[in-house]
C-alpha positions, 0 to 999 in steps of 0.5 A: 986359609983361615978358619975360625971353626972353634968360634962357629961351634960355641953357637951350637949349630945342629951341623957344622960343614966341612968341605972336602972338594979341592976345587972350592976355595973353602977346601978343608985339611986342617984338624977339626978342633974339638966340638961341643957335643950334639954338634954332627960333623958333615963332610961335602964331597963333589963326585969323590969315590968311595974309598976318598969319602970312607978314608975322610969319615974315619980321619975326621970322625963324620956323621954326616955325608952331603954329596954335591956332585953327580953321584948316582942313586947306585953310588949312594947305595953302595956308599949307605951299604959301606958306611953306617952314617947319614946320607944327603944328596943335594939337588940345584935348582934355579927357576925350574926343577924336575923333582921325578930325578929324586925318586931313584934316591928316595929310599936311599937318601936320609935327606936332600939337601936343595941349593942355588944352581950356579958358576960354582958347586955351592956358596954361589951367594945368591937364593933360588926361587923358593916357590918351585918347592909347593911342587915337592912331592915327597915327606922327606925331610930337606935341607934349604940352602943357596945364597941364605943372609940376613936379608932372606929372614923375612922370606925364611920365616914365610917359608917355614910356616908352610907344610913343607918339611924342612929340616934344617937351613943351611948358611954359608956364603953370605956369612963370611968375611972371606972363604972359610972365615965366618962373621960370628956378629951376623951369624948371631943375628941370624940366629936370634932371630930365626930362634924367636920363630922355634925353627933351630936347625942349622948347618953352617 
């Protein structure tokens, strides 16, 4: 698979994702070139155990854990316990959402992360009904993800002057020529123009 990972870091996300999840057709297992600094390193796992997620932090030196699996708020703990690294638990969500099932992980998690629920464990290519979020009952910041393009910049700018406290914005999917392959043109686009709104956290 091709990955033009050197390229996506000279813009200078906040966050660059790695996906450790071999089921996914973006799964990573090439060395991690050398990144600009400020740049964190997030490792996604589906449901991994602790030993794979602890052996993958050391190999690949992560920051950042996103946990997009089933994984419970004990497992959390134990992972938080083990590691000294950021935590996010992601949360799909479609045209409803329960938000009672954060609040085992509330005091556990740095940060949730809420994607588009789907077929597939993310880059499922389309957004969620961003309402459901005025119903957000936490100050924990989250990460807005799921389906997130060139076309939902408009929808994003309306969002990010809500109260809702979120953190960063999460693109992946929509930006790529194939899996693990991102257009650097569009994804300059995005950010140029998220940029003009003084909104500049981003995982790609």
């Amino acid at each position: 698979m091709k990955y033009n990972t050197a390229e996506v870091a000279s813009l200078r996300p906040d966050y660059l994702g790695f996906i450790f999840y071999d089921r996914s057709p973006r799964f990573f297992d090439h060395e991690i070139p050398k990144l600009p600094s400020g740049i964190k390193r997030t490792g996604v796992f589906v449901d991994a155990s602790l030993e794979d997620i602890s052996e993958k932090i050391r190999q690949y030196n992560l920051d950042v854990i996103q946990l997009h699996g089933k994984e419970s708020a004990s497992y959390c703990a134990k992972l938080k316990a083990s590691e000294n690294i950021e935590l996010w638990k992601v949360f799909s969500i479609k045209d409803v959402f329960d938000f009672e099932v954060l609040r085992p992980y509330e005091k556990i998690a740095d940060m949730f992360l809420f994607d588009t629920k789907g077929k597939e464990k993310g880059g499922n290519g389309y957004t969620f009904d961003w309402g459901v979020l005025k119903n957000y009952p936490s100050k924990k910041p989250f990460v807005l993800s799921g389906g997130i393009g060139l076309e939902e910049i408009d929808a994003l700018k309306e969002v990010l002057k809500t109260d809702l406290p979120i953190h960063a914005i999460d693109v992946n999917s929509k930006f790529e020529n194939e899996p693990g392959l991102k257009n650097i043109t569009d994804l300059q686009r995005f950010l140029k123009e998220l940029n003009n709104t003084e909104y500049r956290n981003y995982e790609v």
